[in-house]
C-alpha positions in Angstrom: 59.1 112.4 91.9 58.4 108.6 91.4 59.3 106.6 88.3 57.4 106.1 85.2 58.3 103.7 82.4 58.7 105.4 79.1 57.0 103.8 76.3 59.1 103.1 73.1 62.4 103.5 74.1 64.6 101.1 76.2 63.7 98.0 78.0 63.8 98.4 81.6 64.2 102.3 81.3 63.1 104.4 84.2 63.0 107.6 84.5 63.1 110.4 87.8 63.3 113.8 88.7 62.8 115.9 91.8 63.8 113.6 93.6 65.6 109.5 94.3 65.5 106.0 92.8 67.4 103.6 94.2 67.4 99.5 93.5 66.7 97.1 96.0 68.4 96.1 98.4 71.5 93.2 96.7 72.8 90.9 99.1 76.7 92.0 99.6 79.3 90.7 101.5 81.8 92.8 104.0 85.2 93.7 102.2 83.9 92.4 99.3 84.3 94.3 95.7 81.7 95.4 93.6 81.1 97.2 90.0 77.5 98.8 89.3 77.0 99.5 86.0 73.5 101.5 84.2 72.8 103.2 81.0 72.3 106.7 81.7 71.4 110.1 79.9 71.0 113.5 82.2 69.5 116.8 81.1 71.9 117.9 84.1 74.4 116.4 86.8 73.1 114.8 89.0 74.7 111.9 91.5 74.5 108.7 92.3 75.7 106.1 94.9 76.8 103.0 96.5 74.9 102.7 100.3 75.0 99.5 102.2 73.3 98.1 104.9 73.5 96.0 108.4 70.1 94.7 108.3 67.3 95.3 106.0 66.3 98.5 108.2 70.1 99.7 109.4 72.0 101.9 106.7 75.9 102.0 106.9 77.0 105.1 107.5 79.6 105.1 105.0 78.9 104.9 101.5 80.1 106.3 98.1 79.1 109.0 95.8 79.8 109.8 92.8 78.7 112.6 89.8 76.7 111.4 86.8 77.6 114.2 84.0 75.2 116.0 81.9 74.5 113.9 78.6 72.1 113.9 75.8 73.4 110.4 74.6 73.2 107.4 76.3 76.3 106.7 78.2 77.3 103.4 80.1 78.6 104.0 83.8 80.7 102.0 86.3 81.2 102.3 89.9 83.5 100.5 91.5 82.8 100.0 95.5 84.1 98.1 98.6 81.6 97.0 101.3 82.1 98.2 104.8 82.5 96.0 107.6 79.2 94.5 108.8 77.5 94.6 105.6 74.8 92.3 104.2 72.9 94.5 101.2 73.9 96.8 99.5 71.7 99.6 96.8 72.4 101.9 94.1 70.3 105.4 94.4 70.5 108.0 91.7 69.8 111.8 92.9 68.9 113.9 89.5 69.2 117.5 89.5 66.1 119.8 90.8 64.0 120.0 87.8 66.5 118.0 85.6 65.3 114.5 83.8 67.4 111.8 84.8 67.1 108.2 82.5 68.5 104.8 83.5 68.5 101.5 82.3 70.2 97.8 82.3 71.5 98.5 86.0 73.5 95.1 87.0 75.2 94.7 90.1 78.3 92.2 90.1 80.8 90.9 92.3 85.2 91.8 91.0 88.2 90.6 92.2 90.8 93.2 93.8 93.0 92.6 90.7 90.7 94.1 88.6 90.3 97.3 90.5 93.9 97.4 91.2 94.0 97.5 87.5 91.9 100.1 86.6 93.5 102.8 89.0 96.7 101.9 87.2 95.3 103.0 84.1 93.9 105.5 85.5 97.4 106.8 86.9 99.0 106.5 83.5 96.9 109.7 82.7 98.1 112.0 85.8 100.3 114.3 84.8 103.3 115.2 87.1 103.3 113.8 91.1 106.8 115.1 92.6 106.4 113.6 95.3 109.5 111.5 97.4 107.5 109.8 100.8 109.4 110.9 104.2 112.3 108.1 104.5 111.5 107.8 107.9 107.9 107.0 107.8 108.0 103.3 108.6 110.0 104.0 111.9 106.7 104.6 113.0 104.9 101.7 111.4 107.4 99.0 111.8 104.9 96.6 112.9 102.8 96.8 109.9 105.3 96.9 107.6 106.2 93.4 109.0 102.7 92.1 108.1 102.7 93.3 104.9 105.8 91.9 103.8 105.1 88.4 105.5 101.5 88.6 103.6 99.3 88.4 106.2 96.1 90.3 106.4 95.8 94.0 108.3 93.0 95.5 109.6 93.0 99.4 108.9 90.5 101.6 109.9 89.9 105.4 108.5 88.7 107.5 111.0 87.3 111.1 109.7 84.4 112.6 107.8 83.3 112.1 104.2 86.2 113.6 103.1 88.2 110.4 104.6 85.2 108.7 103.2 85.7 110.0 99.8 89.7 108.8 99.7 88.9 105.6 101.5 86.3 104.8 98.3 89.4 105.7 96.0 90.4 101.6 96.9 93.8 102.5 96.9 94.3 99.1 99.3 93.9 97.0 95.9 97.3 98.0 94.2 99.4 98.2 98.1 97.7 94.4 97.7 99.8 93.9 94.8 102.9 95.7 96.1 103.0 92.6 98.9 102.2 89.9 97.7 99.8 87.8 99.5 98.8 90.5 101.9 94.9 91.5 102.4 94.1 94.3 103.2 90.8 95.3 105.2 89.3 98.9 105.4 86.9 100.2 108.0 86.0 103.5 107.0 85.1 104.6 110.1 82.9 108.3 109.4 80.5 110.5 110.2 79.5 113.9 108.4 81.5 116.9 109.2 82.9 115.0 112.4 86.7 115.0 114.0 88.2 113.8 117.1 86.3 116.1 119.2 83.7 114.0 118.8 85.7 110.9 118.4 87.6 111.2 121.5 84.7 110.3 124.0 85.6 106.7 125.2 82.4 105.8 123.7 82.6 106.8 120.2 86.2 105.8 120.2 85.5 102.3 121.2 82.7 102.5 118.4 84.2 103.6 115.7 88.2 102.0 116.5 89.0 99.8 118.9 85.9 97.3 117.9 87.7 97.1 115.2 91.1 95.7 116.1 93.1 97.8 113.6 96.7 97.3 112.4 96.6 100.7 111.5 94.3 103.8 112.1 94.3 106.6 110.1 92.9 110.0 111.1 92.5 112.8 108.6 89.2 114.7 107.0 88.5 118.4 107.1 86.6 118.6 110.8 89.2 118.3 113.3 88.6 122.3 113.6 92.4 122.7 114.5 91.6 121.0 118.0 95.2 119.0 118.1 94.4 117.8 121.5 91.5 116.2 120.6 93.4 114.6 118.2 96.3 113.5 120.3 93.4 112.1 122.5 92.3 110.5 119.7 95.7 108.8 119.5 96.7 108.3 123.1 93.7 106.5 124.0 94.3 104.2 120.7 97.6 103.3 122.1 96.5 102.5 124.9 93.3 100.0 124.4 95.2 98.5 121.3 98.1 97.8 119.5 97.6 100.1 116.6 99.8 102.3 115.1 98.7 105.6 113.6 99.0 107.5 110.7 97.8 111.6 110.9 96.8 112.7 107.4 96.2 116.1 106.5 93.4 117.9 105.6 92.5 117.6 102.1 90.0 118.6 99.7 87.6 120.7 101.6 86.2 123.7 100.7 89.9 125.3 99.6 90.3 127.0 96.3 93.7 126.1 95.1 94.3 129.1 93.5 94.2 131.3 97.1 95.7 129.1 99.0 99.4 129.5 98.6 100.2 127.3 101.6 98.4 123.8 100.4 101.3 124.5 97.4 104.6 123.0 99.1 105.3 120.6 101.4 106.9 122.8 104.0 103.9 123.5 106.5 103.7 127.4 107.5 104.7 127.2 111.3 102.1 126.8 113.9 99.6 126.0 111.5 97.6 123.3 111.6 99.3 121.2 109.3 102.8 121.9 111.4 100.7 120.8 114.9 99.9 118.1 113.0 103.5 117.0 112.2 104.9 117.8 115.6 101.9 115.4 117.3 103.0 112.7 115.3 106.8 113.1 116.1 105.4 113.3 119.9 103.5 110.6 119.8 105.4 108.4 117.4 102.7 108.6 114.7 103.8 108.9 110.7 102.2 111.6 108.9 101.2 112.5 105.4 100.6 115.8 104.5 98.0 114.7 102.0 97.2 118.8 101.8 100.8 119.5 100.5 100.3 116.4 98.3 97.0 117.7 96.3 98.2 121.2 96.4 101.4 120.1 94.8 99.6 118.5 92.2 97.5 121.3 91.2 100.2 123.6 91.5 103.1 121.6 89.2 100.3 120.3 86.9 99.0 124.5 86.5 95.3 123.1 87.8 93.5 126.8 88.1 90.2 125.1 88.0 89.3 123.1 91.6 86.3 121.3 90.5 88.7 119.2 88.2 88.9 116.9 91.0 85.6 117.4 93.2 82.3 116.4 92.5 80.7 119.7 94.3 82.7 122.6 96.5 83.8 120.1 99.0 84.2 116.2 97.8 86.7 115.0 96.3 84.8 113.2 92.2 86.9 110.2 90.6 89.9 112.4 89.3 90.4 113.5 93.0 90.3 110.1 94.5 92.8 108.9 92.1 95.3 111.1 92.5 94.9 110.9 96.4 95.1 106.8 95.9 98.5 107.5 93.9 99.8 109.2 96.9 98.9 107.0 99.1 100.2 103.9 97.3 103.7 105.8 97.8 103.5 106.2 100.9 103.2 103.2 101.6 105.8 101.6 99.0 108.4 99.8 100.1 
């Protein structure tokens, strides 16, 4: 792979293939918000991402990818990313495509406020088409506590519990406009993920006390793609959770994924097929006084009522979810969570 310099063209310009480049290693702070921004042409896609670390050796687990498009003209690109918990540096690596020239330049690293990123998915939602979407009346029976936080403006701790597809809509930084919403509230996300990882794994005492209860959340959500159906793993998940702190919990359905739209009739309405997974999933919350989103009703909805017959419209690959899909999934949540 490595990177050579290109004589002639563009100060600072490197150039990789077959292979990474990332930056060094920018001293960030936890919770903080950041925007990356490059010069970039691409003979093919290729990715690119936000990865953090605890010490100079220790990576984060989560982080935050995103697609660079194919281009023969330079194009400038912006990523927008939140620190994890614990962080004290934080890189940019670009992945080209096998065989595939990737070009970068003037890469710059700077600190935003949460206003400004607040701002920019509100322009982005002027360009969704339709969201029929009315959130369940009843969901802050189940959240009463945090809904008292939020409107005194007090800071809550959430934590998003999952795989990368909970990492994916945890980068979408939908906390920024909720922010907004109540004002004087902060908001502070642990995305709590490993690859291809639910609550069976979560459950142990020791991976729950890792990955939640360190955290002292307000609020834990649970969702991703790898619960593989086991609801009593989740309900674990959420018993033991009650129990070692006073969090409540919001279930979140699967979302994303591996699902074509187009064959899955099911992900198109809001009513859950009974005994599916999606209905467990409702019934645990009402048994264990959870509130639920079916986020998988929500984007099949949307691709359904906006005739969306192409999935990779909003993933970056077969499975994750690119920018258009983290919006969307940012404009549902910011309902939900309305007043």
């Amino acid at each position: 792979m490595w990177l050579q310099p290109i004589p002639g063209r563009r100060r600072g310009l490197v150039a990789a293939s077959n292979g990474k480049w990332v930056t060094p290693q920018v001293a960030t702070e936890p919770y903080h918000y950041y925007r990356a921004t490059f010069q970039a042409t691409a003979d093919a896609y290729g990715y690119f991402a936000a990865k953090h670390f605890r010490t100079p050796e220790e990576q984060l687990i989560a982080d935050h990818y995103e697609m660079l498009g194919q281009s023969e003209d330079w194009q400038e690109v912006s990523l927008y990313f939140r620190c994890p918990p614990e962080t004290m540096a934080s890189i940019i690596s670009w992945e080209p495509a096998k065989d595939a020239a990737l070009r970068i330049s003037d890469i710059s690293i700077e600190p935003v406020k949460a206003p400004e990123v607040a701002a920019l998915l509100r322009r982005s939602w002027q360009q969704l088409e339709q969201m029929n979407f009315t959130p369940p009346q009843d969901r802050w029976d189940a959240m009463p506590r945090l809904r008292e936080k939020l409107e005194k403006g007090e800071t809550v701790r959430m934590v998003m519990l999952g795989d990368s597809i909970v990492n994916d809509i945890s980068n979408s930084l939908y906390e920024t406009v909720i922010e907004e919403r109540y004002p004087g509230s902060r908001l502070e996300i642990a995305t709590s993920v490993r690859g291809s990882t639910g609550c069976t794994y979560y459950q142990k005492p020791e991976h729950l006390h890792e990955h939640v209860l360190r955290h002292s959340p307000d609020l834990l959500i649970v969702g991703g793609i790898s619960n593989r159906n086991d609801i009593d793993a989740i309900r674990a998940v959420v018993r033991q959770t009650q129990a070692g702190c006073p969090a409540e919990i919001l279930l979140m359905s699967e979302a994303f994924g591996a699902v074509d739209h187009r064959y899955a009739p099911a992900w198109r309405r809001f009513e859950t097929p009974p005994n599916s997974f999606r209905d467990n999933l409702r019934r645990l919350a009402r048994e264990t006084g959870s509130a639920f989103l079916d986020m998988a009703g929500c984007i099949g909805c949307y691709c359904a009522d906006n005739e969306i017959e192409d999935w990779r419209i909003l993933k970056r690959d077969r499975v994750h979810a690119n920018r258009l899909g983290r919006v969307v999934a940012a404009r549902y949540l910011d309902l939900f969570f309305a007043p």
